[in-house]
Structures are given as C-alpha cells and as structure tokens.
C-alpha positions, 0 to 999 in steps of 0.5 A, spaced: 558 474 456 558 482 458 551 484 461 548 489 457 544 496 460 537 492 459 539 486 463 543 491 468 537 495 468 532 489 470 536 487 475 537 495 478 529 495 477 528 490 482 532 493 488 528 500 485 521 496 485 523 493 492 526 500 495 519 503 493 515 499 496 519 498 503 518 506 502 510 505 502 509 500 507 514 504 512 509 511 510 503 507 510 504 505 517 505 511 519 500 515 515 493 515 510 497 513 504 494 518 500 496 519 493 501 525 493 504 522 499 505 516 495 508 521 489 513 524 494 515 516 496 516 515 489 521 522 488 525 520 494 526 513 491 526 515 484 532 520 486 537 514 486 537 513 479 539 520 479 545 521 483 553 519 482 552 515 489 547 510 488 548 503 483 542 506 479 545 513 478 552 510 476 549 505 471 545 512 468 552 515 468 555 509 465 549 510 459 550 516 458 557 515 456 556 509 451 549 512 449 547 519 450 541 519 447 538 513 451 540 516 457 536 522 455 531 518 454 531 514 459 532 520 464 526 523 462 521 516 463 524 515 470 523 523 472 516 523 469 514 517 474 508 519 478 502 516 480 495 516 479 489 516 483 488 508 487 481 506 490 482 499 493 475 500 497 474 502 504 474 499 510 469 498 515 466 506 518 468 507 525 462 508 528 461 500 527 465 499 532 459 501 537 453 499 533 455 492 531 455 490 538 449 495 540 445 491 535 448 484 538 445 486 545 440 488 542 437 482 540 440 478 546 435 482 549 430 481 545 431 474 546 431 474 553 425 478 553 421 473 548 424 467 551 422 471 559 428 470 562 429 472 569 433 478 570 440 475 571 438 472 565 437 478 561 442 482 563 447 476 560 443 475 554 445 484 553 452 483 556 455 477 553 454 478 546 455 487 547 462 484 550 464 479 546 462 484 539 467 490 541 474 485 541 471 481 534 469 488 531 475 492 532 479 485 529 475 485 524 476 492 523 483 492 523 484 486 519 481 490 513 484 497 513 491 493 513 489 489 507 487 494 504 492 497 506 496 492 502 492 492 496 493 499 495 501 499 495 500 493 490 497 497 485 500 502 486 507 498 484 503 495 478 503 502 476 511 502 475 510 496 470 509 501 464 515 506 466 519 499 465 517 497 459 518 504 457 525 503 459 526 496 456 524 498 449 528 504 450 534 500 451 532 494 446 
C-alpha cells in the first residue's frame, strides 16, 4: 500500500508540531513568550517545510511535482501561520512575596499580643510565620508562572490545529 501526501503530511506534521513546540519551550525559558516572539519561533520552524534540506521541504517539492496546484495552495496556508494573541492568566504580582509574609508576622503578632506573650514569644510569633512564608510563596509562585507558562504554549500549538485541517482538506 503506497503512502499518499495526506498521510505523509500528518506524519510530517507531527515532527512539525513537536519542533514548534520545543521551539517554544526553549524560548519561554529563556524569555516572556510574547506573541510576536511566538510569531518568530513559528517562521524559524515553518521554514523547514520551505527548503530542499528538510523532510518537510522535500515532501512539498515531491507535491509540487506530482500536483501543482495543491502545492501552491498548500505553500500559501503554511506561509500564512501566525498567531494570535493568548491570555492564559497572570501569576501572582511580585510584590507578594513580601506582603504575604508582612501579613504573616503581622498577625503572629497580633496573636502574641492578644494571648500577652512574652517577648521571646512575640518576636517568635512575628519571626516564624515571616520566615517560614518567603520560601512558601516564592514556590508558590514560581510554580504558577511555569503552568502558565505551560498553558500558554499549549494554546498557542491548538492554534496550528485550523492550518492543519486546512492542508488535509486540500490534500483530500
């Protein structure tokens, strides 16, 4: 059974898929993945699909040959990929990592003082929760920006899903 383009597409659009999210992920750790960022990354890994080097260039060539019509159309849809604009959410702001744990020794003192702890006391009630706070937040913190992080590139990739089906209906 001979592979037609279509299923010799899918199978190139996979490793397109992965590349541009790899991409994306090396960028993003790097950088804020804005979105014309994202729209560079995207060009850089569109472009193996436009030279005789790449699998993905040589299977647009072999298109070409045998349909050139399809190829035409089909170069138009991968040159037209860009993305648009993504809001996955915002972390937390940076100035919480000092006012959760201001708030934290604030009411450790707040307790000490309704409780009329003595001083070792007290200083322990605003130290313990100051200090125990920082690393909690910063954790916390980093821990959201890498799943938006995440959640951007991912929506960012669903994007490709309408070039995709735009090629397999060309090529059907």
């Amino acid at each position: 059974m001979t592979e037609t383009h279509k299923d010799r597409f899918e199978k190139l659009w996979a490793d397109f898929i992965t590349l541009v999210k790899g991409k994306l992920m090396s960028t993003a750790g790097k950088q804020t993945l804005t979105t014309p960022l994202a729209n560079l990354v995207l060009r850089d890994a569109a472009s193996t699909w436009t030279t005789q080097y790449e699998v993905g260039g040589r299977w647009l060539m072999k298109l070409m040959e045998e349909d050139t019509a399809k190829s035409g159309l089909v170069n138009d849809v991968l040159n037209d990929m860009k993305f648009t604009e993504v809001n996955a959410g915002r972390p937390l702001p940076s100035f919480c990592d000092f006012a959760i744990p201001m708030v934290g020794a604030g009411a450790g003192f707040g307790v000490a003082e309704m409780m009329n702890f003595g001083r070792v006391a007290q200083i322990a009630s605003v130290a313990v929760p100051a200090i125990l706070l920082v690393p909690a937040v910063n954790s916390f913190r980093k821990s959201q920006v890498d799943k938006l992080r995440e959640k951007t590139i991912s929506m960012y990739v669903e994007q490709l899903d309408k070039y995709k089906n735009s090629i397999i209906s060309i090529l059907s």
